[in-house]
C-alpha positions in Angstrom: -171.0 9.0 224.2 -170.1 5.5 225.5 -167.0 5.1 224.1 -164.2 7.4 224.8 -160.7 7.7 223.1 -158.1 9.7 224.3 -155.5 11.7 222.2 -152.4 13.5 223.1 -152.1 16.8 222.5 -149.3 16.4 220.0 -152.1 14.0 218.5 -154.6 16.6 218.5 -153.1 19.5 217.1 -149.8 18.2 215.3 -148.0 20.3 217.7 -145.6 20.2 221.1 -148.1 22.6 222.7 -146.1 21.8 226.0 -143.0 23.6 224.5 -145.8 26.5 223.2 -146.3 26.5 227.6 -149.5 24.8 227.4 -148.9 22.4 229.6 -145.9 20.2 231.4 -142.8 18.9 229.1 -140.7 16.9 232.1 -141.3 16.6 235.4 -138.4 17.8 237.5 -136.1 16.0 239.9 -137.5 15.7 243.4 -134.1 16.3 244.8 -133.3 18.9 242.4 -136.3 20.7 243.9 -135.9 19.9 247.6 -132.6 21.2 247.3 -133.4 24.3 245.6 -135.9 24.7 248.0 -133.4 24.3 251.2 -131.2 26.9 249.8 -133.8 29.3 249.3 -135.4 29.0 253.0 -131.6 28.6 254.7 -131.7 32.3 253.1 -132.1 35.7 255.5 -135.8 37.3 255.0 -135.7 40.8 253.6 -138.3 43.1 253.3 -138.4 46.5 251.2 -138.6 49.8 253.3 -142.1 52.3 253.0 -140.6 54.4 251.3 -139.2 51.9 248.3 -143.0 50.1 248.5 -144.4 53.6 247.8 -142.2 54.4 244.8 -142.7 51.0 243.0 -146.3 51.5 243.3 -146.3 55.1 242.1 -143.4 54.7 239.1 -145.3 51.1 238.2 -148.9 50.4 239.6 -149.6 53.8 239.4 -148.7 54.1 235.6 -148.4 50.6 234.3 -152.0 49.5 235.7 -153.5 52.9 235.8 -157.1 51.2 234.1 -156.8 48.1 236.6 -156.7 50.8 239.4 -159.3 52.5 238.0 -161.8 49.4 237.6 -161.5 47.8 240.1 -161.6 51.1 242.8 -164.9 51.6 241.4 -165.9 47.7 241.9 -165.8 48.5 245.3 -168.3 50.1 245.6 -170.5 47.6 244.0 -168.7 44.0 245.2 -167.5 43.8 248.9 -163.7 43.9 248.4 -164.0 45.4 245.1 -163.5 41.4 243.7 -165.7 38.4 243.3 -163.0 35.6 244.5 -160.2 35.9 246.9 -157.0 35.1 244.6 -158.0 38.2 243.0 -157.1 40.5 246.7 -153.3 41.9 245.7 -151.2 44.6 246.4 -151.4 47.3 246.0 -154.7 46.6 244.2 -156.0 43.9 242.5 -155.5 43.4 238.2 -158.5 43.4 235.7 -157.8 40.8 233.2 -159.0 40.7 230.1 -158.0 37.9 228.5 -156.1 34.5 229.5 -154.7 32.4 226.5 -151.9 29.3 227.7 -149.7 30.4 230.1 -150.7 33.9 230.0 -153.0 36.6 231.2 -153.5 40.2 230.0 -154.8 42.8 232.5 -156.7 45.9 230.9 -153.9 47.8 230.5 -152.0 45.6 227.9 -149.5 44.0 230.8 -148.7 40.9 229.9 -148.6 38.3 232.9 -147.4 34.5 233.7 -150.4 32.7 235.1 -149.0 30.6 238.2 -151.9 30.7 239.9 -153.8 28.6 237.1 -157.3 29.8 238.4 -156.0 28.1 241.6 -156.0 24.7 239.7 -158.9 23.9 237.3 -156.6 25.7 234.2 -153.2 23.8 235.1 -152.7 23.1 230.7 -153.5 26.7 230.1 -156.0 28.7 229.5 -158.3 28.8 225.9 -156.1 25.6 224.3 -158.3 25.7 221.2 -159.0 22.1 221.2 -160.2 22.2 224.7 -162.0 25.0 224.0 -163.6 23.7 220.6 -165.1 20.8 222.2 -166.6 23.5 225.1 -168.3 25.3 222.8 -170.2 22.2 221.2 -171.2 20.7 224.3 -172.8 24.4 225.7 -174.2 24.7 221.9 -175.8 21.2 222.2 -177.2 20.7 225.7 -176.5 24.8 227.8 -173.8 25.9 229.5 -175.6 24.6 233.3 -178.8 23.1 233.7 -178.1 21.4 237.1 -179.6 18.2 235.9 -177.6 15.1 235.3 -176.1 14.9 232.7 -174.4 11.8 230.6 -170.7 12.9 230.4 -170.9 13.7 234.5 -170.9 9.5 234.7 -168.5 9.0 231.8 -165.5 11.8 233.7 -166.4 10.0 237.4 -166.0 6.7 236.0 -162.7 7.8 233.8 -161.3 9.4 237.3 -161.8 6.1 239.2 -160.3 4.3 236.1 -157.1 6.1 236.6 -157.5 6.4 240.4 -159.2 3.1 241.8 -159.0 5.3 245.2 -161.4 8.0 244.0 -164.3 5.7 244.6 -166.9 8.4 244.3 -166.8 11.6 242.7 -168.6 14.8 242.4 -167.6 18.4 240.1 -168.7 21.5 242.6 -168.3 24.8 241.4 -166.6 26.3 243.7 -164.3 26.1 247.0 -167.1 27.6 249.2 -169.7 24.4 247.4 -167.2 21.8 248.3 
């Protein structure tokens, strides 16, 4: 496990999984963004009445997401909030996803989904890329999914991060927000 060699993806799989939306094919222009962005906060704030909130829940939530409701009303009264993590709190109520494959996620009730939140950042290429996830399996089939011990590759991914960033002098994974 000493050595390590890195492929693209094109590399790995033979194809442009960036233009499959598994990850990022050009960065965009800085001032194309900030620009963007200063038209779209020079803009007047609207909000949507009661009364239209009410019937976009009712002719969409309501029917669209009738099994999310359903799930995740009854999580409440096992998990404070009805949710384990707090980018899952939405209005009206929170989704049940079921599955999450590249750039997408599929709630319970067969809704397909764009995933910008990206599990608020460890997912950013997209979810089950099946080299990535390949390579997963063969490391929890060889040594367990956690064991809280050291492990080998925990040295070879800090050294690789200060390789590429000489300013992360140190580094540890956490699981979580709240662990950090």
């Amino acid at each position: 496990m000493s050595d390590i060699k890195y492929y693209s993806l094109k590399e790995v799989t033979g194809r442009d999984m960036a233009a499959e939306h598994y990850g990022v094919s050009r960065w965009a222009d800085p001032k194309e963004i900030n620009a963007k962005l200063k038209e779209l906060t020079d803009k007047n704030v609207y909000c949507i009445s009661d009364e239209e909130y009410k019937r976009i829940c009712s002719e969409f939530y309501d029917v669209k997401c009738a099994g999310s409701k359903k799930v995740t009303g009854e999580a409440k009264k096992f998990i404070p909030g009805g949710v384990q993590h707090n980018l899952a709190f939405n209005k009206p109520f929170p989704m049940c996803m079921v599955k999450a494959e590249g750039a997408y996620l599929y709630d319970i009730d067969g809704n397909k989904y764009t995933d910008f939140l990206q599990a608020g950042g460890p997912t950013i290429l997209g979810s089950n890329f099946p080299s990535v996830q390949k390579e997963a399996i063969e490391l929890i089939k060889d040594c367990g999914p956690v064991t809280g011990l050291f492990h080998e590759a925990e040295l070879l991914i800090a050294k690789e991060i200060n390789k590429y960033m000489p300013g992360v002098e140190m580094f540890r994974m956490l699981g979580s927000g709240t662990e950090s």
